[in-house]
C-alpha positions in Angstrom: -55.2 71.8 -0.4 -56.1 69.6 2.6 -57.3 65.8 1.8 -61.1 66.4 3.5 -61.0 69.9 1.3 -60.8 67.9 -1.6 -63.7 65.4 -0.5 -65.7 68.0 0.4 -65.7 69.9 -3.1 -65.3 67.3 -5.8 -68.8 65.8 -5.2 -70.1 69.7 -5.6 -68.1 70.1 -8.9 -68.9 66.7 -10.3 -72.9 67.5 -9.3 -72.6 71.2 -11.2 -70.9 69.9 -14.0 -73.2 66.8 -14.8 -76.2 68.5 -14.2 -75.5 71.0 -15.8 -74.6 69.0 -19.3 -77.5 67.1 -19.0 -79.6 69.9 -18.5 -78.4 71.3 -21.6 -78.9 67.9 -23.4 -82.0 67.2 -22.1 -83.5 70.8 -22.9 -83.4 70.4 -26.8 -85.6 66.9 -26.2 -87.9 67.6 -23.6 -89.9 70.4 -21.7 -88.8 72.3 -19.5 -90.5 71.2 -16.4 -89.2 67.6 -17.5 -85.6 69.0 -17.8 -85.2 70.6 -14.6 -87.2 67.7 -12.8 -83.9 65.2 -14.2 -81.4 67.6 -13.4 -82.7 68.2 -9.9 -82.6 64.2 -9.4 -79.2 64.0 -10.4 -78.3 66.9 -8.6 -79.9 65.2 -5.6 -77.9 61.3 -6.5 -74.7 63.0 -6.5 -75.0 65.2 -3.9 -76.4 62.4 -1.5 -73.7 59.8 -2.7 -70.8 62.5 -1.9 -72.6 62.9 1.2 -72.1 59.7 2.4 -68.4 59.0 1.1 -67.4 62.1 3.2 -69.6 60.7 6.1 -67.9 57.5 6.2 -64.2 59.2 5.6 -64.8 61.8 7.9 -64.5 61.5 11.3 -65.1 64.3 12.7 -68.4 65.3 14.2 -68.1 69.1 13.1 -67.0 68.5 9.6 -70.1 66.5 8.9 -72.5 68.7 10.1 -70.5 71.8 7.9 -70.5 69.2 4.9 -74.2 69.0 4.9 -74.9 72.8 5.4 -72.6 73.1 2.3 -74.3 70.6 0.7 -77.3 72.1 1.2 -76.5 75.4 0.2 -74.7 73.5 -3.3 -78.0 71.8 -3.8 -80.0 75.2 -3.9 -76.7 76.8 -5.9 -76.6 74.1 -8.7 -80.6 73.8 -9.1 -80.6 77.8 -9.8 -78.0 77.6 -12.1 -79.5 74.5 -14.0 -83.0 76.6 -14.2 -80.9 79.7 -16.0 -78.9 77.1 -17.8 -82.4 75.9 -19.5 -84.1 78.8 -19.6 -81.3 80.5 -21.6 -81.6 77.5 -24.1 -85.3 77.2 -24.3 -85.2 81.3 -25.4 -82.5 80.5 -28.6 
């Protein structure tokens, strides 16, 4: 797997998978709406401090402006999956 691959898809991993856990953490404490608002700023931490490490490492003017498409598209990915992940706890 190329070097930039790797840049581009461990801040997307780390953001789904840390969200995610604290969605699920957060859920049995506090309401819903107070759930998914934390997990959406998270979400939004990570995925803007992944942002710019693979701005700064990056060079190239293509691959940044792909980066933050998929970034975008990730952010609107992981903040679905964090609304199933709570709404699937909330119901048990």
């Amino acid at each position: 797997m190329d070097v930039e691959m790797i840049k581009l898809v461990v801040p997307i991993l780390i953001s789904l998978i840390v969200s995610n856990i604290y969605s699920v953490i957060s859920n049995q404490n506090s309401s819903f709406k107070k759930s998914l608002l934390y997990a959406t700023f998270l979400n939004i931490a990570i995925l803007i401090s992944g942002s710019m490490w693979f701005w700064i490492t990056v060079t190239d003017g293509l691959a940044q402006i792909t980066q933050a498409a998929i970034y975008g598209i990730s952010f609107i990915v992981i903040l679905v999956t964090n609304f199933i992940v709570i709404t699937k706890r909330k119901r048990k």
